[in-house]
C-alpha positions in Angstrom: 0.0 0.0 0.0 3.2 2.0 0.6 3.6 2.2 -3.2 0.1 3.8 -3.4 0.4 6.5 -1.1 0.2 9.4 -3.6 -2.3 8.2 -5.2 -4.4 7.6 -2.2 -3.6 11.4 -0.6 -4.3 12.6 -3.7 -7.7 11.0 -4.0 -8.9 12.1 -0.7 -7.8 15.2 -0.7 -9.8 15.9 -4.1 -12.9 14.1 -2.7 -12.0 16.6 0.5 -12.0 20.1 -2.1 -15.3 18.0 -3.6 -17.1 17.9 -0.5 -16.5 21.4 0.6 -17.4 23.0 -3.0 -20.3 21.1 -2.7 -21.5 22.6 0.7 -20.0 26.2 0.0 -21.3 26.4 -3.3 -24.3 23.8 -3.3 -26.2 26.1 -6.2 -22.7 26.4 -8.6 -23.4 23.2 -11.0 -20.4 24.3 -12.8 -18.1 24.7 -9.9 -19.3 21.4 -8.3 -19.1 19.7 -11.2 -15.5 20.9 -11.9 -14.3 19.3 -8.7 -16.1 16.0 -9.6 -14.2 15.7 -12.7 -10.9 16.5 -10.6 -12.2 13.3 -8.3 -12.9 11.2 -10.8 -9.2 12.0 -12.5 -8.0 11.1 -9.7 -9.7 7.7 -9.1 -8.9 7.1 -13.0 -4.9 7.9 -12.0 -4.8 5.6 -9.1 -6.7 2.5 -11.2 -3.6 3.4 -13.9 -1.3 2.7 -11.2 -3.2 -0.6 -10.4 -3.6 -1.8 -13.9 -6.7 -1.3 -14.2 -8.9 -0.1 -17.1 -11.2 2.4 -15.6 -13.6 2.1 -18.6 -13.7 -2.3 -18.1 -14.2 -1.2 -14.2 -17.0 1.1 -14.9 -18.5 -1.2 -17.2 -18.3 -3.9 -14.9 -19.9 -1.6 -12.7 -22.8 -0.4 -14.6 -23.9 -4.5 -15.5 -23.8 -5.3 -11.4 -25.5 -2.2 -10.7 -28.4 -3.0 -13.5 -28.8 -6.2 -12.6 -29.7 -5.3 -8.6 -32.1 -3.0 -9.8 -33.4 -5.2 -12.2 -33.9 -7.8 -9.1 -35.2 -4.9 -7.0 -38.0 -4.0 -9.7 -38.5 -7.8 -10.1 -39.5 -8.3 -6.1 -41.2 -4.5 -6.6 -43.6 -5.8 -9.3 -44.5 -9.4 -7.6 -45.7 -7.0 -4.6 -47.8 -4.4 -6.9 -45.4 -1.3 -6.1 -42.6 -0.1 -8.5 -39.4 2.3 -7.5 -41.7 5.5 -7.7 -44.2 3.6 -5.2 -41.4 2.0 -3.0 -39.1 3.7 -0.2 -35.8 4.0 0.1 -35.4 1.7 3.1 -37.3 -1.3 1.5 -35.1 -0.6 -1.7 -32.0 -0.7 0.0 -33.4 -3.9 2.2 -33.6 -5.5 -1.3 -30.6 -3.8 -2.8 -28.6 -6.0 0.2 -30.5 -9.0 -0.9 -29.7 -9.0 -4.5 -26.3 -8.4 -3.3 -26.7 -11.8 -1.6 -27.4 -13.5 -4.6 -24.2 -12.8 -6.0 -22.2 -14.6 -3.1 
């Protein structure tokens, strides 16, 4: 982890400059939205130093994230409701049970 240390400083303190631009500046799209690009360059940097391809990662991401939803909307329809009729605490109660199913 030694080896990463820049990398990791250099992630948290851009999530750091995120966070505060987002609470002194919570109206400023452009300015928030500038530091979330400086956060995400610097998660891209550190997965360089890994070896690994941010786009495969994302990707990767994206097909584990659709298919919890696609298991929360599932158990949603069997009980009449959908995401718009749901709340976020029995969402995330079958967000953690999708996420079961993978194990």
């Amino acid at each position: 982890m030694e080896r990463y240390f820049g990398c990791t400083k250099k992630v948290k303190e851009e999530m750091e400059e995120f966070l505060t631009e987002l609470n002194r500046f919570k109206d400023n799209q452009v300015r928030i939205e500038e530091e979330f690009g400086d956060l995400l360059f610097s998660l891209v940097n550190f997965g360089r130093h890994l070896g690994i391809s941010s786009e495969s990662a994302l990707t990767k991401a994206n097909a584990k994230f659709k298919k919890r939803f696609q298991y929360i909307e599932k158990v949603l329809q069997e009980r009449g409701k959908n995401p718009n009729t749901s709340d976020l605490k029995e969402m995330d109660r079958l967000w953690n049970e999708a996420k079961e199913l993978e194990k």
